[in-house]
Backbone as a chain_set.jsonl record, in Angstrom:
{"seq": "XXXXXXXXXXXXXXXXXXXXXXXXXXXXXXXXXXXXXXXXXXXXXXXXXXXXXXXXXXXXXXXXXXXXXXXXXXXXXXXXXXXXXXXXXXXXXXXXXXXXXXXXXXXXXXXXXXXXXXXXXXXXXXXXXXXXXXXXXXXXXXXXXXXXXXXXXXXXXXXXXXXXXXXXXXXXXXXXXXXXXXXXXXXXXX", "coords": {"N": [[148.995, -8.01, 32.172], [148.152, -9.251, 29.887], [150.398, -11.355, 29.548], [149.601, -12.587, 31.8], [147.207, -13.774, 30.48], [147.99, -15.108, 28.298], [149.758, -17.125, 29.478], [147.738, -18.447, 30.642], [146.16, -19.317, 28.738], [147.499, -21.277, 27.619], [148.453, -23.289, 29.179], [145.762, -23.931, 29.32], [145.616, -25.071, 27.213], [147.405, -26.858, 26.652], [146.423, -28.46, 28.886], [144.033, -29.323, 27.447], [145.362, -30.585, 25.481], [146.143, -33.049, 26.5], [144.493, -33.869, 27.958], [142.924, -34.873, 25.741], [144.416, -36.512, 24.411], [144.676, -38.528, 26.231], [142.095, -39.436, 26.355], [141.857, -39.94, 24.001], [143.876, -42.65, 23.71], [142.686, -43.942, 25.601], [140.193, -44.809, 24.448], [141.501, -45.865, 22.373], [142.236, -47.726, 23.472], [140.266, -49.697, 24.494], [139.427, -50.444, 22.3], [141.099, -52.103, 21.21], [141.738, -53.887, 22.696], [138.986, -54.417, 24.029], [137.373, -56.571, 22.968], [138.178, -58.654, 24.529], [136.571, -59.762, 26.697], [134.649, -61.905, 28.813], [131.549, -63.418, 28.26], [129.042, -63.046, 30.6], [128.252, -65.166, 33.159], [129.776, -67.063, 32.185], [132.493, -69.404, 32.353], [135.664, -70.168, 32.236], [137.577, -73.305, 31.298], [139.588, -75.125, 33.463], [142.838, -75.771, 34.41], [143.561, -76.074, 31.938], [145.319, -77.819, 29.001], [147.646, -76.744, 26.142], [148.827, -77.738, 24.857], [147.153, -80.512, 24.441], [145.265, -79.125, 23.417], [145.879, -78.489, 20.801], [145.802, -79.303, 17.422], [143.429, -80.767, 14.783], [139.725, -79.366, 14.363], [136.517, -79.917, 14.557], [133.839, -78.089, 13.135], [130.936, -78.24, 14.609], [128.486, -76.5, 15.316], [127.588, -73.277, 15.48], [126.972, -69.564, 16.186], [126.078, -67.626, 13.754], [127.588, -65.396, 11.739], [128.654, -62.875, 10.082], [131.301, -63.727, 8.77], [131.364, -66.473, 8.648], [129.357, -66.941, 7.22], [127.229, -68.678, 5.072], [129.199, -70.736, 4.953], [130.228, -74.179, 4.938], [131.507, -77.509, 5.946], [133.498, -76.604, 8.304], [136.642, -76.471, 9.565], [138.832, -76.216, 12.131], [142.614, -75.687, 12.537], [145.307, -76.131, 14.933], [148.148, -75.346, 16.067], [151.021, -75.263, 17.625], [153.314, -72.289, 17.603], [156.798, -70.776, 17.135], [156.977, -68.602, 18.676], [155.984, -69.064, 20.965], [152.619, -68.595, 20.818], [149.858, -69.89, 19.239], [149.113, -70.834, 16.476], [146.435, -70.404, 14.005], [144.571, -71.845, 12.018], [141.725, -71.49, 9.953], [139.375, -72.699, 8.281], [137.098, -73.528, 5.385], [134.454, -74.654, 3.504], [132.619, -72.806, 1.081], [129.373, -72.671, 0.572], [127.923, -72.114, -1.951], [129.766, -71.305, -4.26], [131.639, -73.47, -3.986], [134.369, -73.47, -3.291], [137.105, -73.302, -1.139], [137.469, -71.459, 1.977], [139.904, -69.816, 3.183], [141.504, -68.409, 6.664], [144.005, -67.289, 8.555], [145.136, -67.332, 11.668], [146.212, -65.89, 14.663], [146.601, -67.293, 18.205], [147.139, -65.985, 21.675], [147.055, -66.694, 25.052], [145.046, -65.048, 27.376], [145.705, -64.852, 30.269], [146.609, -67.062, 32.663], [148.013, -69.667, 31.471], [147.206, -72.26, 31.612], [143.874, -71.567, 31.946], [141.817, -71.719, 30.123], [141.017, -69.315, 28.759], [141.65, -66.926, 26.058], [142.929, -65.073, 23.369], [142.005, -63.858, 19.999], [143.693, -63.429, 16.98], [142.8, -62.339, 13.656], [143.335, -60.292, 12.327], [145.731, -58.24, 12.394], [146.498, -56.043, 15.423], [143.943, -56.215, 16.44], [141.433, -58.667, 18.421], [139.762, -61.048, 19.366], [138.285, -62.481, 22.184], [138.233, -65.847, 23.069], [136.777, -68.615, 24.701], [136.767, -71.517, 25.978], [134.465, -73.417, 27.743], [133.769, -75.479, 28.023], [134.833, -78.844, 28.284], [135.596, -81.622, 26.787], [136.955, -84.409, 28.665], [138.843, -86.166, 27.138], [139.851, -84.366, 25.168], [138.28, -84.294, 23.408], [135.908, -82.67, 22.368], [134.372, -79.322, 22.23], [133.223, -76.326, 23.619], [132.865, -73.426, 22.95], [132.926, -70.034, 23.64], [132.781, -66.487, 22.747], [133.697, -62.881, 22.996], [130.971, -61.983, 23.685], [127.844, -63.162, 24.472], [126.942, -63.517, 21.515], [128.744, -65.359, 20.117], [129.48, -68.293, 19.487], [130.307, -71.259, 19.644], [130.623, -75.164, 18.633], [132.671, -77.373, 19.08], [134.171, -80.765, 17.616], [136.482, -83.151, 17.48], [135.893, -85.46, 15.867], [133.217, -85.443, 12.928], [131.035, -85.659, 13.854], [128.892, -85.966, 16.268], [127.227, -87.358, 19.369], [123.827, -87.648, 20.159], [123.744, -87.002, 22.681], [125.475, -85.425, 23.493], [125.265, -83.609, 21.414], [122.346, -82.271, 22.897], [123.126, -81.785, 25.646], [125.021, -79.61, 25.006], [123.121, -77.887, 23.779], [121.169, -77.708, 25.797], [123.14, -76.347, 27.897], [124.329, -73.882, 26.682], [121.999, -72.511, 26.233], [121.29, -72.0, 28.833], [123.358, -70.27, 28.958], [122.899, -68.212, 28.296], [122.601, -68.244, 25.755], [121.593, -67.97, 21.98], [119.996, -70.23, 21.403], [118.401, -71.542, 19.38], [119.042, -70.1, 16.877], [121.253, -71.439, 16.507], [123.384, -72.571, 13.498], [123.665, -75.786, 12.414], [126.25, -78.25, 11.797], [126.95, -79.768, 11.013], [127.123, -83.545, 9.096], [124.982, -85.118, 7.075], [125.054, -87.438, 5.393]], "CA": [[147.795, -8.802, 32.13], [148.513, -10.214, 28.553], [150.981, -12.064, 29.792], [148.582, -13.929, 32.443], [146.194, -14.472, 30.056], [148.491, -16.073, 27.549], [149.883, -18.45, 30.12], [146.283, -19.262, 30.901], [145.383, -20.0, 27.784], [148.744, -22.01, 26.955], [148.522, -24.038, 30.198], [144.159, -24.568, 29.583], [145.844, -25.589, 25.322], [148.446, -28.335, 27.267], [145.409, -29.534, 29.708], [142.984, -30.166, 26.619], [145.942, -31.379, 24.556], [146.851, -34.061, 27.553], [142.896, -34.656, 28.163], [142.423, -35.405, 24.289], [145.52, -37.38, 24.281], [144.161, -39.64, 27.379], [140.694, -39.756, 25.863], [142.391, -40.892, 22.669], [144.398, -43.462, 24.68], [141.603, -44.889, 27.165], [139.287, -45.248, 23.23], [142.319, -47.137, 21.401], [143.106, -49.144, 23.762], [139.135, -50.421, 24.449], [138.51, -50.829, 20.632], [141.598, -52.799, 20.974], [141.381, -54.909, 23.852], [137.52, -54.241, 24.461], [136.421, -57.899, 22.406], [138.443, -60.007, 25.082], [136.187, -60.104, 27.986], [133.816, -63.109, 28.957], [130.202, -63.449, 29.175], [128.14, -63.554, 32.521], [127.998, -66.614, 33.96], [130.645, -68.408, 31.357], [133.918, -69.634, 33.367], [136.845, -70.822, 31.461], [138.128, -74.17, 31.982], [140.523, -74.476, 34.124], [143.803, -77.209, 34.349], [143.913, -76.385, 30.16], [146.423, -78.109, 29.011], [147.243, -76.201, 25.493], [149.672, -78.888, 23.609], [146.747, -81.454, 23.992], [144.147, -78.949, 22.215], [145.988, -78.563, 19.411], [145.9, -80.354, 16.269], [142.208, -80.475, 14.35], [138.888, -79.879, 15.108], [135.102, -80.004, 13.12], [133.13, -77.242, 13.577], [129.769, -78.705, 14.389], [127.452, -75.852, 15.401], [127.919, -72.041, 15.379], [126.032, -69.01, 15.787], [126.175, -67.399, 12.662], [127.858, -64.806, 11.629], [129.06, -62.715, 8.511], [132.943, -63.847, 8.425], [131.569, -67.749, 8.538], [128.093, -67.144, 6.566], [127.446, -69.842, 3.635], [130.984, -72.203, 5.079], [130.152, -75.615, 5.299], [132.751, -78.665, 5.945], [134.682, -75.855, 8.58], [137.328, -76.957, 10.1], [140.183, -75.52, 13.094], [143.412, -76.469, 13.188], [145.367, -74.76, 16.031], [149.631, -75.479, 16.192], [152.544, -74.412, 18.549], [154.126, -71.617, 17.097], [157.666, -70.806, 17.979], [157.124, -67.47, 19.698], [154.641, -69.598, 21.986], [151.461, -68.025, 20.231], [149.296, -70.94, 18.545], [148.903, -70.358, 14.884], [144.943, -71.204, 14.087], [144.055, -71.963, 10.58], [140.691, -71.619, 10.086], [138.553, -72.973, 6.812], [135.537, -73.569, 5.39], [133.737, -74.201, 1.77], [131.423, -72.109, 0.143], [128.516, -73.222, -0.11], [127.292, -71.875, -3.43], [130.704, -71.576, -5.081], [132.485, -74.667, -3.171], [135.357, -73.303, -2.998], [137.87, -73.138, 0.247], [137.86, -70.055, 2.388], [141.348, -70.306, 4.076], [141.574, -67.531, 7.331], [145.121, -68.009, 9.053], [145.112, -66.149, 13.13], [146.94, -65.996, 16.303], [145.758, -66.905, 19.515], [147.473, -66.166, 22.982], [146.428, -66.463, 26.648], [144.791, -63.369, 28.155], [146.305, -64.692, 31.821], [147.722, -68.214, 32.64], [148.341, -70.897, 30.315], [145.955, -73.467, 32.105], [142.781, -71.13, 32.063], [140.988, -71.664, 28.774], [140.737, -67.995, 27.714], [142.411, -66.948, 24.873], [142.12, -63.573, 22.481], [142.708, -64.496, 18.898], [143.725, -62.186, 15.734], [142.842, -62.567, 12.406], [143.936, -58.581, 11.906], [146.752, -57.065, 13.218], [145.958, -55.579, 16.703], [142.423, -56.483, 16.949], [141.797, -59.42, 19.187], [138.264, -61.478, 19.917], [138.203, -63.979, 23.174], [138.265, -67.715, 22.391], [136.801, -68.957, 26.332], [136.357, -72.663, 26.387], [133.875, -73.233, 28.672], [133.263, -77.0, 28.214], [135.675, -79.468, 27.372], [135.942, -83.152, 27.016], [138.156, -85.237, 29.405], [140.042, -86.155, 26.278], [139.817, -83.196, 24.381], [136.822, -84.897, 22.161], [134.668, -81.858, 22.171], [134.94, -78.073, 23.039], [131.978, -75.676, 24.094], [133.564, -72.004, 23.014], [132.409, -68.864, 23.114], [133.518, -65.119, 22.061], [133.54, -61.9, 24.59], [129.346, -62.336, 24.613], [126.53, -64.341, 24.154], [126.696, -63.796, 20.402], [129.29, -65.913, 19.298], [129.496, -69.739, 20.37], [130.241, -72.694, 19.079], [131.103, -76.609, 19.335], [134.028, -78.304, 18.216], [134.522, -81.713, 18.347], [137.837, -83.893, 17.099], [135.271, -85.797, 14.39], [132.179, -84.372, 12.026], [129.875, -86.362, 14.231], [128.604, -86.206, 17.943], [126.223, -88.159, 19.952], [122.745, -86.941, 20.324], [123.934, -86.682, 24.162], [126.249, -84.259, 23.184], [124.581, -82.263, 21.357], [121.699, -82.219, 23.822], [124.282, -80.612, 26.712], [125.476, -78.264, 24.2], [122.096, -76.848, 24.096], [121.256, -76.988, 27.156], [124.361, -75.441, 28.765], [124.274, -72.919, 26.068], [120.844, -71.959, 26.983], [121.223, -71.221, 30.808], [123.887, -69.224, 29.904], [121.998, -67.057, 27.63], [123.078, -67.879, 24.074], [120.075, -67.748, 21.252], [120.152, -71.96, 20.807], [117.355, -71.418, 18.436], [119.475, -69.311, 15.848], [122.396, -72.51, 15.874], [123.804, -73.696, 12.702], [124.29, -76.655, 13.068], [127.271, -77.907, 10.36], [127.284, -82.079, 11.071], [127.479, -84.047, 7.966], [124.066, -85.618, 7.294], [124.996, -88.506, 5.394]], "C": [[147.803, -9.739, 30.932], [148.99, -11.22, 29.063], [149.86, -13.192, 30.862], [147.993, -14.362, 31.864], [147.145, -15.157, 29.08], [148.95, -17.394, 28.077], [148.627, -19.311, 30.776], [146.062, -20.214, 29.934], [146.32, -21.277, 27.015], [148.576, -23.188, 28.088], [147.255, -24.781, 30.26], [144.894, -25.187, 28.307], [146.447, -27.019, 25.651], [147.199, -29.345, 28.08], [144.718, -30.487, 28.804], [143.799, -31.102, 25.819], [145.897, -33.076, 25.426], [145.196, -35.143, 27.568], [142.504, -35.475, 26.857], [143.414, -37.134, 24.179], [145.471, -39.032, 25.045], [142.617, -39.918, 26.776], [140.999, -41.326, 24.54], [143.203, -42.945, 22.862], [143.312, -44.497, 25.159], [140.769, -45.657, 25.371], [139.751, -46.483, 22.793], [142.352, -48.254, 21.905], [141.548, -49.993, 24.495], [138.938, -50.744, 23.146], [139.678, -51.918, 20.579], [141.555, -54.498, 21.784], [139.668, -55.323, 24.471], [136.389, -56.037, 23.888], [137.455, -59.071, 23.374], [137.699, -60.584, 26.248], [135.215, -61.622, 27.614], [132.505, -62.569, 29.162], [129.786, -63.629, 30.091], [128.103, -64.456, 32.519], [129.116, -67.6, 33.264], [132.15, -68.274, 31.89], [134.366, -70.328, 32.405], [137.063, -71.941, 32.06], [139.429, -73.786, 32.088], [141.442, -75.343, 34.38], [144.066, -77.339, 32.609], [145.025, -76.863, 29.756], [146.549, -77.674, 27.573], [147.802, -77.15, 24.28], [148.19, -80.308, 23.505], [145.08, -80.52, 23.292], [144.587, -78.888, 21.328], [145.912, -79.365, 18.205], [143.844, -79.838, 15.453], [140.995, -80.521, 15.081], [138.042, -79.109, 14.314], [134.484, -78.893, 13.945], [131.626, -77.897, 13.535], [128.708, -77.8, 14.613], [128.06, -74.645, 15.557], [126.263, -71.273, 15.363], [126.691, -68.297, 14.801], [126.898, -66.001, 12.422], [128.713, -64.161, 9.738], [130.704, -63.054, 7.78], [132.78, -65.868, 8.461], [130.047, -68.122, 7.41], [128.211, -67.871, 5.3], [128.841, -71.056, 3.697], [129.945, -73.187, 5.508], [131.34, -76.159, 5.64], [133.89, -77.135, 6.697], [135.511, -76.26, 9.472], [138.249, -75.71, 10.808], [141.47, -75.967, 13.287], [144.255, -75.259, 13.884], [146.912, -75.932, 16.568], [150.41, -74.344, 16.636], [153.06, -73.61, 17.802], [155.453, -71.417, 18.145], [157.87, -69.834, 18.886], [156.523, -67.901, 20.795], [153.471, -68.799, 22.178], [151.278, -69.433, 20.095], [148.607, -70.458, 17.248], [147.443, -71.09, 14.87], [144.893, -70.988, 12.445], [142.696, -72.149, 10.649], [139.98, -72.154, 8.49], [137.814, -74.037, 6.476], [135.149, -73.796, 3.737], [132.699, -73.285, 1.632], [130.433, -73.028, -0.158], [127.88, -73.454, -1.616], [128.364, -71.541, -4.31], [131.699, -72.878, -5.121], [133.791, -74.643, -3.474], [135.8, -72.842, -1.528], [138.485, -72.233, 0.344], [139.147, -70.458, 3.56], [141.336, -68.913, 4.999], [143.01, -67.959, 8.498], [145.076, -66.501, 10.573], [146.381, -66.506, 14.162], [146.157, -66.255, 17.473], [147.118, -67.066, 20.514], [147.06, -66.349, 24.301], [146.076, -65.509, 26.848], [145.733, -63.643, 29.751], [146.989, -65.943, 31.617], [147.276, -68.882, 31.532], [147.115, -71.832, 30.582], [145.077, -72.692, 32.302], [142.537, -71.023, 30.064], [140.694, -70.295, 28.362], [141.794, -67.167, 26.98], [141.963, -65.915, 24.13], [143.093, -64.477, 21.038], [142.914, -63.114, 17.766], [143.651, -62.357, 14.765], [143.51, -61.348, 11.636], [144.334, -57.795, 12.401], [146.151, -56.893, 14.931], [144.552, -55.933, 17.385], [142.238, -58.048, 17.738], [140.251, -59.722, 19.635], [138.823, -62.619, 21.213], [137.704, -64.389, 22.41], [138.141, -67.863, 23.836], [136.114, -70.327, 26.092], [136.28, -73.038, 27.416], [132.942, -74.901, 29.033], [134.204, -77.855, 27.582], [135.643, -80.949, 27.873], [137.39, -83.872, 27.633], [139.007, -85.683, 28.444], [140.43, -85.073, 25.307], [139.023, -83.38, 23.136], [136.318, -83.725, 21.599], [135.035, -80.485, 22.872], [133.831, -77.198, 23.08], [132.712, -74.635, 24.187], [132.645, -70.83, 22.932], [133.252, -67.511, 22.71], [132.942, -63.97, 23.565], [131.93, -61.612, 24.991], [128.697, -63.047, 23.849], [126.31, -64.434, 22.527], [127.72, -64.459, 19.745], [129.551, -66.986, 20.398], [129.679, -70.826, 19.043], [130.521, -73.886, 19.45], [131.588, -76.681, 18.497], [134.106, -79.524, 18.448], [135.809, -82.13, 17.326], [136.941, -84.726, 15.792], [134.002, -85.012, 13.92], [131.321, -85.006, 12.456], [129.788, -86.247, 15.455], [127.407, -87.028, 18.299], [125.179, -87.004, 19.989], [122.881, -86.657, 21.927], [124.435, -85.474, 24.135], [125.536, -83.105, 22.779], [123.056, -81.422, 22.308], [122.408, -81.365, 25.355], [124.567, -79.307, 25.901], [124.329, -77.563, 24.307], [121.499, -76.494, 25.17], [122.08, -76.249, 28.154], [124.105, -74.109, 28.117], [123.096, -71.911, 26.517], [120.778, -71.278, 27.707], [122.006, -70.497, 30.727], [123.545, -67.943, 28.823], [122.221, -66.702, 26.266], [121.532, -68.297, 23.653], [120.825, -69.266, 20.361], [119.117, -71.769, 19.332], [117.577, -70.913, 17.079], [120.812, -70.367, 15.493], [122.264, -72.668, 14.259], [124.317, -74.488, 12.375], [125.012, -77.932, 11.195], [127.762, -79.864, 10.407], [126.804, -82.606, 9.694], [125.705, -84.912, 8.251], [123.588, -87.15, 6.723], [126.044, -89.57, 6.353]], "O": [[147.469, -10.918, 31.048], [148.229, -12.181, 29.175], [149.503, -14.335, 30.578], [147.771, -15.533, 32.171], [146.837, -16.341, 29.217], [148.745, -18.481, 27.537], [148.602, -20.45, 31.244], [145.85, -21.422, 30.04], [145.936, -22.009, 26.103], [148.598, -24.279, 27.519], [147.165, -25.851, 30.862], [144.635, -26.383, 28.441], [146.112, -28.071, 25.106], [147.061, -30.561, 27.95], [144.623, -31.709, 28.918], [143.342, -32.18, 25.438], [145.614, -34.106, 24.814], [144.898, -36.318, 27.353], [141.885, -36.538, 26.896], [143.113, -38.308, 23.965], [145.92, -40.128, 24.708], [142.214, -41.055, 27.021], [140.727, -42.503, 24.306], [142.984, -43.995, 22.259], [143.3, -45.716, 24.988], [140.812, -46.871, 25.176], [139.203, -47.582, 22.714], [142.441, -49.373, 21.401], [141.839, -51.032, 25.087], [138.007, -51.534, 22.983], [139.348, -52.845, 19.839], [141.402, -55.674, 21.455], [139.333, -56.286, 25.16], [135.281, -56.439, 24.245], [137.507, -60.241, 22.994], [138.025, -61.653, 26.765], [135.118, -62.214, 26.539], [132.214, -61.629, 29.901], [130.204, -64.64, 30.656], [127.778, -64.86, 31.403], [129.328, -68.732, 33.697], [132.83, -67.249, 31.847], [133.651, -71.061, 31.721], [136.868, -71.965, 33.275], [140.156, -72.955, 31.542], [140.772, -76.276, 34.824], [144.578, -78.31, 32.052], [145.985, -76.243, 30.215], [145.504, -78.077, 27.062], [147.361, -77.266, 23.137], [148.233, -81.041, 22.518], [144.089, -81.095, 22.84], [143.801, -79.257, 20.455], [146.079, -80.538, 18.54], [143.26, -78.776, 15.669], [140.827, -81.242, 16.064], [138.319, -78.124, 13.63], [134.585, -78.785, 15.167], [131.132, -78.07, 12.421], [127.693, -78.226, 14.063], [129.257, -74.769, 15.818], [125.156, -71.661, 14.991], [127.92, -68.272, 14.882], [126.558, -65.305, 13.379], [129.1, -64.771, 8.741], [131.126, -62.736, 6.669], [133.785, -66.568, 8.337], [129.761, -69.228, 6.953], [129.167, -67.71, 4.542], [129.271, -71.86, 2.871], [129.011, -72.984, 6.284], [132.31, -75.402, 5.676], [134.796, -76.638, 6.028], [134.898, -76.48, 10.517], [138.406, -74.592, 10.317], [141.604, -76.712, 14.258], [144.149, -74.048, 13.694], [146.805, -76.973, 17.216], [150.507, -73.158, 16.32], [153.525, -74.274, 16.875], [155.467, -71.668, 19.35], [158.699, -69.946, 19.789], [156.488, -67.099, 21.728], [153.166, -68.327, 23.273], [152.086, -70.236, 20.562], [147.61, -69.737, 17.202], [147.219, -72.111, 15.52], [145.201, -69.948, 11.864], [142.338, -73.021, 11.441], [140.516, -71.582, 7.541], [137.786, -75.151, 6.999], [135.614, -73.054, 2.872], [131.852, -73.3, 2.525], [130.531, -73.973, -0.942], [127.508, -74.467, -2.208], [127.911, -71.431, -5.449], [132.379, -73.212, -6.091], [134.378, -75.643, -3.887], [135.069, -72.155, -0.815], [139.449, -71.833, -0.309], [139.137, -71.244, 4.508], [141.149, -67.959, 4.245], [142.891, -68.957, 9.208], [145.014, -65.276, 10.475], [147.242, -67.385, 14.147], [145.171, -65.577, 17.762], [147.978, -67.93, 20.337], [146.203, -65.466, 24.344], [146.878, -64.655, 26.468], [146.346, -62.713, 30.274], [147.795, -66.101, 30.7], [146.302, -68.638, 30.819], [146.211, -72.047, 29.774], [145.057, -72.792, 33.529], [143.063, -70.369, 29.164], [139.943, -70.251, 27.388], [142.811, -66.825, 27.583], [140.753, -65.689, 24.098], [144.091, -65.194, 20.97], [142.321, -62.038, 17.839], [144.77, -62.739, 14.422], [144.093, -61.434, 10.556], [143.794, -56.788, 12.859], [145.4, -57.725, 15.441], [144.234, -55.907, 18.574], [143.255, -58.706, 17.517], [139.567, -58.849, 20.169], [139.707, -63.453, 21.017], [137.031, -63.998, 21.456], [139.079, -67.418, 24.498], [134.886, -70.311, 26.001], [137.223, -73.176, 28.195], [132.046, -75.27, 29.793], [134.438, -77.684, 26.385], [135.661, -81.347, 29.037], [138.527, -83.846, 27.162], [140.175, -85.645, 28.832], [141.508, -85.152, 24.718], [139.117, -82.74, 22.088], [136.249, -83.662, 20.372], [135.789, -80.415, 23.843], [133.217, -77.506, 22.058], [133.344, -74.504, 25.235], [131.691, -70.781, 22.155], [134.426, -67.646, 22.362], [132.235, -64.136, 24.559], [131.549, -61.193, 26.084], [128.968, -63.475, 22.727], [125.565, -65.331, 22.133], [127.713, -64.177, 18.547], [129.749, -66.844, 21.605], [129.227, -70.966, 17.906], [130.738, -73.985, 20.658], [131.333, -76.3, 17.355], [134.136, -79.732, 19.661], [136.064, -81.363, 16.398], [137.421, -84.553, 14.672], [133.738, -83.961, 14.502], [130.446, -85.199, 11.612], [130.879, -86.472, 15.979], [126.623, -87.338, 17.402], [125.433, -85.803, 19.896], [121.957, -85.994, 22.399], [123.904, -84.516, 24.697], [125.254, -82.063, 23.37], [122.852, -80.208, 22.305], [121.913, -80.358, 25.86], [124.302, -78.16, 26.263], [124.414, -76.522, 24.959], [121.276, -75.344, 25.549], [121.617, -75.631, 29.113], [123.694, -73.195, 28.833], [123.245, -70.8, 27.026], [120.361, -70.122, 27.631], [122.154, -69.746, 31.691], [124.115, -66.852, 28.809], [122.151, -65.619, 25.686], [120.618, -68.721, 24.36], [121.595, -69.429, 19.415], [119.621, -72.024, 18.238], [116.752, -71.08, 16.181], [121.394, -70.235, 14.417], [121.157, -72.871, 13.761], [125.465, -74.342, 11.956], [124.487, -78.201, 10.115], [128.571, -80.677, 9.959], [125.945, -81.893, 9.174], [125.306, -85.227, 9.372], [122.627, -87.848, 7.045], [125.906, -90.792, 6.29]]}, "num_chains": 1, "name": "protein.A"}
């Protein structure tokens, strides 16, 4: 009888080990992958072509957050790397020290090349969607968001947009359920 019960309890020790092991598993790999999805209703563009986004681009509005809080004058630039990643430089001044916060990432495709969604890394393994979800026929202007409604922004190619522009931006943003009202909006005022 020993004997049965030891192979019980050795065979229930392997189940929980296996179950823990898959628990552990299914966790890592959502905390890892878990910030690439899309928001409801926000569709990637689609025909992206990725050599003509690159190069610079002005950060004109953002919702706010604590890894861009107090940057003014922030800028994106976003170059071919040779592994065929796109190296993103990100940076920004300080407002109240005015000094330049330099943040250097990765971004790749989540699926094809020509669908605008993109996971980026500033740290190792971790990985936020980048889903441009509005883009200018020349690549003027870019309408991005993050895996939900709390991170958005506009980009355009200069530190200035039309009042048309920014007028779409909020209204698109709106309907699809970002908090327009909490923008900061980062356009040069002279």
């Amino acid at each position: 009888m020993s004997h049965y019960v030891r192979t019980i309890q050795r065979s229930m020790a392997s189940l929980y080990r296996s179950l823990r092991c898959g628990l552990l598993l299914a966790v890592s790999t959502a905390i890892v992958t878990g910030c690439t999805g899309i928001p409801d209703g926000v569709t990637p563009v689609t025909g992206f072509e990725a050599e003509r986004y690159l190069g610079k681009w002005h950060e004109i509005a953002r919702l706010d957050h604590s890894f861009e809080r107090g940057l003014v004058d922030v800028t994106a630039v976003y170059e071919q790397s040779e592994d065929g990643s796109i190296r993103v430089l990100n940076s920004g001044t300080d407002s109240e020290s005015g000094e330049r916060e330099i943040a250097e990432g990765r971004a790749v495709f989540v699926g094809d090349s020509d669908v605008a969604h993109l996971k980026v890394s500033f740290f190792g393994p971790f990985y936020g969607s980048y889903v441009v979800f509005d883009l200018g026929g020349n690549y003027e202007y870019a309408f991005v968001a993050g895996f939900n409604t709390d991170y958005l922004w506009l980009l355009a190619r200069e530190p200035r947009i039309s009042d048309n522009l920014r007028q779409r931006f909020v209204t698109q943003a709106r309907s699809l359920g970002f908090d327009v009202d909490n923008l900061v909006w980062l356009e040069p005022t002279n």
